[in-house]
C-alpha positions in Angstrom: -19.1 -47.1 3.0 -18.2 -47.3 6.6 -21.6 -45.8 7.6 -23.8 -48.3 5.4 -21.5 -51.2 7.0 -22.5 -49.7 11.0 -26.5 -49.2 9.6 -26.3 -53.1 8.6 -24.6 -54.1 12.2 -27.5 -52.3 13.7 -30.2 -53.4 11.6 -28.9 -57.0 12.0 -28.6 -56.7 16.0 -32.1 -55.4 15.9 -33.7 -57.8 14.1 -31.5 -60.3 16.8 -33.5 -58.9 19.5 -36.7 -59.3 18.0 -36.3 -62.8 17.4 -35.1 -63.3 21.0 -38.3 -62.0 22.2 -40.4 -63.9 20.5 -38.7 -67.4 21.6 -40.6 -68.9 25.0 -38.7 -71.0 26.7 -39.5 -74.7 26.6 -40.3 -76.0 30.5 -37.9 -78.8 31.4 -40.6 -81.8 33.0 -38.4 -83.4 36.1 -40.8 -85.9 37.3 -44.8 -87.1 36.9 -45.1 -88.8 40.6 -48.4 -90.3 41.7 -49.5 -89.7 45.3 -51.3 -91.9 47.5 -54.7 -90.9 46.1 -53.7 -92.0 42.5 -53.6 -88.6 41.3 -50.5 -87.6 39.0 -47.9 -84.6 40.1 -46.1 -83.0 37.7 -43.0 -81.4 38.4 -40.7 -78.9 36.5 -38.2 -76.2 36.4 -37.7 -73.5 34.5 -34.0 -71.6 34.0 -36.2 -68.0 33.8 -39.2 -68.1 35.0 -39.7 -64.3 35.3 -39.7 -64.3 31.1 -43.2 -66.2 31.0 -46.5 -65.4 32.7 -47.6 -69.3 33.2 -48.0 -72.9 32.2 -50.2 -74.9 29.5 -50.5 -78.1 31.1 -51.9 -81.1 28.2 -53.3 -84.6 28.8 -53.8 -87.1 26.2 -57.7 -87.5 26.6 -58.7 -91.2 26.1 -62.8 -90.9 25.0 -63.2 -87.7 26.3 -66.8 -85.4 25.5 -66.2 -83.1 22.6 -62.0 -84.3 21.2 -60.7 -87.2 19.5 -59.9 -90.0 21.7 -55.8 -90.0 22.4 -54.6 -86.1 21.3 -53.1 -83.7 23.7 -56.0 -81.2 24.9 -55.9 -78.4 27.4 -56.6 -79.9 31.5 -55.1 -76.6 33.4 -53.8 -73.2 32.6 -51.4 -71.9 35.8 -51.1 -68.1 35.9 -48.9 -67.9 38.1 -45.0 -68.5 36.7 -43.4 -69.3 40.2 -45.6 -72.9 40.1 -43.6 -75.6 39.5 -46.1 -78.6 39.9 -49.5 -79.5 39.3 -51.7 -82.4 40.9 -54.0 -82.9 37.9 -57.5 -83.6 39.3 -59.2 -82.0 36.5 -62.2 -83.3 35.0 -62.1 -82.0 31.4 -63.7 -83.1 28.9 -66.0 -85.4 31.2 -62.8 -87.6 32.3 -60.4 -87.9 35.1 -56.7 -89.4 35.3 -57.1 -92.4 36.1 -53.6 -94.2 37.3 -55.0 -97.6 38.4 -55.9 -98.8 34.6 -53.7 -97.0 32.1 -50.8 -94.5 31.5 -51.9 -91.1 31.6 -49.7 -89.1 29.2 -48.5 -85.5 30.0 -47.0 -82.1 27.9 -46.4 -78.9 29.3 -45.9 -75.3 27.5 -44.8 -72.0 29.1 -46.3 -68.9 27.8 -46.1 -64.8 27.9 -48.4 -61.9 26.7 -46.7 -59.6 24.8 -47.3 -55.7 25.0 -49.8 -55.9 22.8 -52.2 -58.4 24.7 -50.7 -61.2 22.5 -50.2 -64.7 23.4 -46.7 -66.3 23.2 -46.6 -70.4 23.3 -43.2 -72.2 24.2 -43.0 -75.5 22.3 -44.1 -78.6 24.1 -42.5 -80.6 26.5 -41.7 -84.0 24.8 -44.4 -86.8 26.3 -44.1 -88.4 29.2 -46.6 -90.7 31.2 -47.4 -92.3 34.5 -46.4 -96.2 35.4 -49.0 -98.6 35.1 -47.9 -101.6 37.6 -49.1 -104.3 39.9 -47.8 -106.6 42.5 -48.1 -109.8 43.8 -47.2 -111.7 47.0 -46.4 -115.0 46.3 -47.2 -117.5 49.6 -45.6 -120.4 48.1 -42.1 -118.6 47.4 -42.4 -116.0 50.2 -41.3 -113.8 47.3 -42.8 -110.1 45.6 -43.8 -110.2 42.2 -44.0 -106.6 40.1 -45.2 -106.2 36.3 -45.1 -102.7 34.9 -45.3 -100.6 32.1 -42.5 -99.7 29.0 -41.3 -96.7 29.0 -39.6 -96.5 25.4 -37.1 -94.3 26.4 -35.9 -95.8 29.8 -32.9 -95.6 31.3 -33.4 -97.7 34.1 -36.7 -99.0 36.9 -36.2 -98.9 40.6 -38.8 -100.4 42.8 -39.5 -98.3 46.0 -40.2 -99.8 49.1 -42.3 -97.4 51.0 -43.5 -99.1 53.7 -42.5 -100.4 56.7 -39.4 -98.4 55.8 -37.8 -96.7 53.1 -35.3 -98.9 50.9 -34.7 -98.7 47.4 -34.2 -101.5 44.9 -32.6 -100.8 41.7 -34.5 -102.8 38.5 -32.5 -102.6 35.5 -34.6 -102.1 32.1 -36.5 -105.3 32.8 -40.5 -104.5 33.0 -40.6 -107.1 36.0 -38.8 -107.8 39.0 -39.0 -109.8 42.0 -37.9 -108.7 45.6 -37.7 -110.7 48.5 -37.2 -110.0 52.4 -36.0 -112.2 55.4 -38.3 -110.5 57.6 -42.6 -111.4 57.1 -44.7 -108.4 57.4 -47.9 -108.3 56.7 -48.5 -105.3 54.4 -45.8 -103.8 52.3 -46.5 -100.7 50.2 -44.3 -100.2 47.1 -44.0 -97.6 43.9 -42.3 -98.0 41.0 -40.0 -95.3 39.3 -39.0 -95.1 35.9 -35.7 -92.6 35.3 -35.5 -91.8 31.7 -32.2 -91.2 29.7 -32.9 -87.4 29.4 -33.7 -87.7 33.1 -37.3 -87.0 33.9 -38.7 -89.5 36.6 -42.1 -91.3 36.0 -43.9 -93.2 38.8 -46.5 -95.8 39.4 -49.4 -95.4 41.3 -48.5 -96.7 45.3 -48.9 -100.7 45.1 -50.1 -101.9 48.5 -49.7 -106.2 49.0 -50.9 -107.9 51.6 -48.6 -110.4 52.8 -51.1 -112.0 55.5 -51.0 -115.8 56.2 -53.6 -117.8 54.4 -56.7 -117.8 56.6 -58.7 -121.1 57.0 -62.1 -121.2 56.0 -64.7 -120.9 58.3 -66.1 -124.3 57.7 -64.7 -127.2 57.5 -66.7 -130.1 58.4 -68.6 -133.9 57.6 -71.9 -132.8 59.1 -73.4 -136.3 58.7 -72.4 -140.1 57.3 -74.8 -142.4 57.1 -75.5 -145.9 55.2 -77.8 -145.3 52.5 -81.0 -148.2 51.4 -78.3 -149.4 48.4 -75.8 -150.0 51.4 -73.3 -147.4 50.2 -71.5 -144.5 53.0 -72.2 -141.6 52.1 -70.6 -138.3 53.7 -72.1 -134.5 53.2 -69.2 -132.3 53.5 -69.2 -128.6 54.0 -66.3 -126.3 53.3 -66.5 -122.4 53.6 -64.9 -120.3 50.7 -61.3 -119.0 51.0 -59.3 -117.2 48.5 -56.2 -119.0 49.9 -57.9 -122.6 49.2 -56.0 -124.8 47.2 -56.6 -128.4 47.4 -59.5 -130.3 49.3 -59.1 -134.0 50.7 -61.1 -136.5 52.2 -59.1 -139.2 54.2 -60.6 -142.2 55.4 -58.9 -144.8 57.6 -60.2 -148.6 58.5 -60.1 -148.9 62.0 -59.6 -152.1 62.7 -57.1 -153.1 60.1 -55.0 -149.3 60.4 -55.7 -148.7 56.5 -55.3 -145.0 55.2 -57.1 -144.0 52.1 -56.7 -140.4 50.6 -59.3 -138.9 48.1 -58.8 -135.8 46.2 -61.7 -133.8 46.2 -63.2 -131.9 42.6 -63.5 -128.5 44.8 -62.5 -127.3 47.9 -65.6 -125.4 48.3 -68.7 -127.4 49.5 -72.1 -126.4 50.5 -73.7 -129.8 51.9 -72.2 -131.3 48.8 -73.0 -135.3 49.1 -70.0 -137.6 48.5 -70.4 -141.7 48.6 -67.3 -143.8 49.2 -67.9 -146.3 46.7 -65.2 -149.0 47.9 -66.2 -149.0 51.2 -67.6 -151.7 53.0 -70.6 -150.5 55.7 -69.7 -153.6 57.6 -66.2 -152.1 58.6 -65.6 -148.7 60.8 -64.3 -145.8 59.3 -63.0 -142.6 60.4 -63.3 -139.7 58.1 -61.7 -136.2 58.0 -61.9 -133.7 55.6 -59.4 -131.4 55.0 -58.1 -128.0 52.8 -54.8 -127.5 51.9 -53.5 -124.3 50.9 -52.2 -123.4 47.2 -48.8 -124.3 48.1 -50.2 -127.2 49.7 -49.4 -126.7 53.5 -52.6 -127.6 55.6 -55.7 -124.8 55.8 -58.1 -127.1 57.9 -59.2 -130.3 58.8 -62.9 -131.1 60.0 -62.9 -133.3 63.3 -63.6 -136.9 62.8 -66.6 -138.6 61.7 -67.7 -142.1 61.6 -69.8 -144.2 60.0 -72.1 -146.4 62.5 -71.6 -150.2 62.3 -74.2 -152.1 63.8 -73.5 -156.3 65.0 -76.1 -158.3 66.1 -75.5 -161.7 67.8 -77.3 -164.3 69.5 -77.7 -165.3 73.5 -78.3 -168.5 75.4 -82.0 -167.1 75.5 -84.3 -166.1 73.3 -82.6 -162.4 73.0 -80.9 -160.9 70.4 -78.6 -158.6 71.4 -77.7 -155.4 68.8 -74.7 -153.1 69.6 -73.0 -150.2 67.5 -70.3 -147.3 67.9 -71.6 -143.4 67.9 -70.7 -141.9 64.4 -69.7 -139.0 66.5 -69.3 -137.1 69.7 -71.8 -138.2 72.1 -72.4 -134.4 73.5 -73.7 -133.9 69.8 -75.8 -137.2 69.8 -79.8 -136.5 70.5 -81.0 -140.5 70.4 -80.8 -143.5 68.7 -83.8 -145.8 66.8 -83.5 -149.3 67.0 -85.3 -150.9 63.2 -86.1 -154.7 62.8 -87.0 -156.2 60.1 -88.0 -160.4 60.7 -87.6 -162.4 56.9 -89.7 -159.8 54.0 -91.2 -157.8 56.7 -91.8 -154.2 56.5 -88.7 -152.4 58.8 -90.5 -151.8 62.6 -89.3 -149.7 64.9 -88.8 -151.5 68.2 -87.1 -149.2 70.9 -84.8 -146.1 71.2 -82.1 -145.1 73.5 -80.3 -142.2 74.8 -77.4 -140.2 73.7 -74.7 -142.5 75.9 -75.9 -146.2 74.9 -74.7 -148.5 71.8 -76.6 -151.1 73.0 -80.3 -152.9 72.8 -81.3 -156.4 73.9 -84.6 -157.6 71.5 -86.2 -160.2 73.3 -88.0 -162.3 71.1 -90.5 -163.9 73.7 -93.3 -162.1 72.3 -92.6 -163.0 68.7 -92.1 -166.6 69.5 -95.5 -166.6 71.5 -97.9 -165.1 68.4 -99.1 -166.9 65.7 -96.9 -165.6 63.2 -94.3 -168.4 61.8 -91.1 -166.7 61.0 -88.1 -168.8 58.9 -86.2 -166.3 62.1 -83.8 -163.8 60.0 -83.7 -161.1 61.6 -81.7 -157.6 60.6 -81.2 -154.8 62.3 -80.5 -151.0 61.6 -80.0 -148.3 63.9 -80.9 -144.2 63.4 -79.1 -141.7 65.1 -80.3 -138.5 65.6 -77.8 -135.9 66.4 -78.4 -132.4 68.1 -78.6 -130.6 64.7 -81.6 -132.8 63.4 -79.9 -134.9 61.1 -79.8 -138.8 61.2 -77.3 -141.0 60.4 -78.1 -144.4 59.7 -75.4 -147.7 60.4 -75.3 -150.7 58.2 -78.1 -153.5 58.0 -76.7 -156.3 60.2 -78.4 -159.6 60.6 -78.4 -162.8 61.7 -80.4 -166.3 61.7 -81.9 -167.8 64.5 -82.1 -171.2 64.7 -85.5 -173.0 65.2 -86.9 -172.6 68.4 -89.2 -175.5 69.9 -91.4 -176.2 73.1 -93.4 -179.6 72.9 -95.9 -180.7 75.3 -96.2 -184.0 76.9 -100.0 -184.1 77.9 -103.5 -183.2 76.5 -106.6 -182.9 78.2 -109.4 -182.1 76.1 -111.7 -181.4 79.6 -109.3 -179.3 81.1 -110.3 -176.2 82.2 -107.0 -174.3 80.5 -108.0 -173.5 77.3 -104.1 -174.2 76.3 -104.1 -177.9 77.8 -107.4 -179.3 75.7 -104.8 -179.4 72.3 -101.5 -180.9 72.1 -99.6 -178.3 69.9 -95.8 -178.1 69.8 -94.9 -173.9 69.9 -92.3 -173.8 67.9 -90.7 -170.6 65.4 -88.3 -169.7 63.4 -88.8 -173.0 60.7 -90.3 -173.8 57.6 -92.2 -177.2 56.2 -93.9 -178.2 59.1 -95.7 -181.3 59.8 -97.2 -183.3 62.6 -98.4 -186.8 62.9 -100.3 -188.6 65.7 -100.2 -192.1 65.8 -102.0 -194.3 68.6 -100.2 -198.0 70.0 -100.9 -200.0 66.7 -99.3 -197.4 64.1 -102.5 -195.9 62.9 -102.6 -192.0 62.0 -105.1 -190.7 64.7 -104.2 -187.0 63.4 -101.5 -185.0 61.2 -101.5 -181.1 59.7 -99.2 -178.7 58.1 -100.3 -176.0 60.5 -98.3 -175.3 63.4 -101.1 -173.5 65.3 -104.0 -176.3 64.7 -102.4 -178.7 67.2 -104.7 -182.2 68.1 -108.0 -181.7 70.5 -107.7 -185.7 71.4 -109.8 -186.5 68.7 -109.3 -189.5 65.9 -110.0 -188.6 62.2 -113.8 -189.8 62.7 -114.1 -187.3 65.1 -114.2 -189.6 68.0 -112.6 -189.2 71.5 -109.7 -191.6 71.7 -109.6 -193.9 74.8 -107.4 -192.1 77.8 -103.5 -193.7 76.6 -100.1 -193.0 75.5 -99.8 -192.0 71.6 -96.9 -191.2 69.4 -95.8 -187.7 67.9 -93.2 -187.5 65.1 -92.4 -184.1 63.7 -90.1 -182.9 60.8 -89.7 -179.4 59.9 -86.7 -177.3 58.0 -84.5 -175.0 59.1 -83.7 -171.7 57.0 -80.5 -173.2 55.5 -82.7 -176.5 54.5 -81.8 -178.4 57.1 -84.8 -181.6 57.6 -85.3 -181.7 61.1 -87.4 -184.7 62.6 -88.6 -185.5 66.3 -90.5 -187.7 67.8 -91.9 -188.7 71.5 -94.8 -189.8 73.8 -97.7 -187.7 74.5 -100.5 -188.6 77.4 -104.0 -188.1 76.2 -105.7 -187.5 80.1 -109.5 -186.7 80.7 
């Protein structure tokens, strides 16, 4: 009895240390890191390493060549049982980790060859998987905004500032966080770690935020106002694109009364984009700015002034009109200026240009009133200005009414040698509904017409030379607001 009882110790003992051999022990996974290239490092430790021969490491393939898309499959086989990490750039199965866009999800085995040449597996390490995060700088709060990945079996998150120096910042079990700092630096580099309850330590890929200032576009600027033919101002605004743009504006101010107006713009980015300020009144000088805010609405840009031009015209003691306007814009960027009449329904005419530094032009009307042209003497006036960059502005259509203009002779001489002194014609302009009547001593009509410029040769209406004497001329005409004009006086028929 007491020998089968020692034979059943032994054969039990035996059978013990059988079993022992054939049980691999299970690595214990400490940490998946990600290192500044994005790729994952696994890390793990191992009680007796000198048991096993090496490590199976597994990744869960997502549409990888040849598996199904989300198992476990074979990326590295270490043979070597003193490694206890593994930066996994592997390409099997036509893919790479890729840390940037999705958890990559990790398992590793230890395993031995046995005497034999066979292959012992440990089981596998429970799963565990990268971070997937981003971050955000917030201008407007001056605050850090991080989003990141569950981990199911989380303990807690802590947010690692790397750079500009190490400081860690505990997250709780939240999947976001925000951090701010009272100092501004322009690039921060962060990582975020995720400490399981049974200890292992995932990270996120290294987030790097730029904290720069908002930079202003390159362009902001009114490149041209000008009056258009239906009398409206109209602006072409350029504005460069920024990603820090927020809103764009358009102010406008009346000069002469001190009157702001504010306009917010549909988009704050503008490529010769035309705008026309409806409510405004070409008669009146504006100032106009454009400008781009920022998306917490602190000032980007603003263009330099612009203006429209505003042309006056007024009237002399002499037959001179006399045209002034303001530049819509530095003079140093001012080429010339055109000078355009138009007299009643007459085509526009151009009738003079000036240099960069003048606002003014004097239109002297001697020539005008000398032809044989009868105007009713409105006269309007618009004035182009060229700037250095080709592009022409053009000011409101100011006009005025001159009132009729009359010379009247007191003398004929049908003999004469002065082709102007054988007819008594009155030069006159700027009227309507002429007429002219001649009467001799008695009251007769010796001649009359419509015609301004068929004045009387001396002649009665038989066609005979009247005798050498004083005769009577009485006129009536209209001025351009309807006005019936009449005058009359003595004229000296001499031969």
């Amino acid at each position: 009895m007491k020998k089968t009882l020692t034979f059943l110790v032994a054969l039990i003992l035996t059978a013990a240390t059988s079993s022992a051999q054939q049980e691999v022990e299970i690595p214990t996974l400490t940490s998946i890191e990600v290192d500044a290239e994005g790729i994952p490092v696994l890390h793990w430790t191992m009680k007796k390493p000198e048991l096993v021969d090496g490590y199976i490491i597994k990744r869960r393939i997502v549409d990888g060549q040849g598996v199904i898309s989300g198992t476990y499959n074979n990326v590295a086989v270490i043979e070597d049982n003193k490694t206890f990490s593994y930066a996994d750039r592997s390409n099997e199965y036509g893919t790479f980790a890729m840390t940037s866009i999705r958890q990559e999800y990790y398992c590793i085995a230890a395993y031995y060859t046995d005497d034999n040449g066979k292959i012992h597996y440990s089981l596998m390490t429970e799963p565990s998987s990268t971070i997937l995060a981003e971050g955000s700088y917030d201008f407007c709060e001056k605050k850090y905004d991080f989003h990141y990945s569950k981990i199911d079996d989380a303990d807690h998150y802590t947010i690692h500032q790397l750079e500009p120096q190490h400081t860690n910042h505990p997250a709780g079990k939240d999947t976001s966080s925000t951090l701010s700092f009272d100092t501004f630096q322009k690039t921060r580099r962060f990582q975020i770690e995720c400490t399981s309850k049974n200890g292992i330590s995932t990270f996120s890929p290294i987030i790097e935020i730029d904290a720069s200032k908002p930079e202003a576009p390159e362009k902001v600027e009114i490149s041209l106002v000008t009056v258009s033919d239906d009398n409206k101002i109209t602006l072409t605004l350029n504005a460069s694109a920024s990603q820090y743009s927020g809103s764009a504006w358009l102010f406008r101010r009346d000069i002469a009364k001190g009157i702001d107006s504010t306009l917010n713009l549909p988009s704050n980015k503008m490529e010769n984009e035309t705008f026309i300020d409806q409510y405004a009144d070409p008669s009146r000088r504006y100032s106009y700015a454009l400008a781009i805010d920022d998306k917490c609405g602190e000032r980007l840009a603003e263009s330099d002034s612009a203006y429209n031009i505003v042309a006056t015209a007024t009237i002399d003691a002499t037959n001179t009109n006399l045209i002034s306007w303001n530049a819509p814009q530095n003079t140093d960027k001012i080429s010339e200026s055109k000078i355009y009449r138009k007299i009643d329904d007459n085509d526009w005419q151009e009738v003079g240009n000036v240099g960069r530094l003048y606002t003014d032009y004097q239109d002297i009307l001697s020539n005008i009133i000398a032809d044989e042209t009868i105007y009713e003497g409105r006269f309007c006036y618009r004035i182009l200005t060229t700037g250095t960059d080709g592009k022409i502005s053009a000011s409101n259509i100011a006009c005025i009414q001159r009132e009729p203009v009359i010379y009247i002779p007191n003398a004929l001489n049908p003999e004469s040698q002065n082709t102007d002194n054988q007819t008594f014609r009155p030069r006159a302009d700027f009227l309507r509904d002429y007429h002219l009547t001649i009467y001799d001593k008695r009251g007769a009509i010796i001649f009359q017409s419509d015609d301004i410029n068929e004045g009387w040769n001396g002649y009665d209406r038989s066609s005979k030379l009247c005798h050498r004497d004083t005769y009577v001329y009485y006129m009536t005409y209209k001025t351009a607001a309807g006005k019936q004009i009449s005058k009359s006086g003595m004229v000296n028929l001499l031969y």
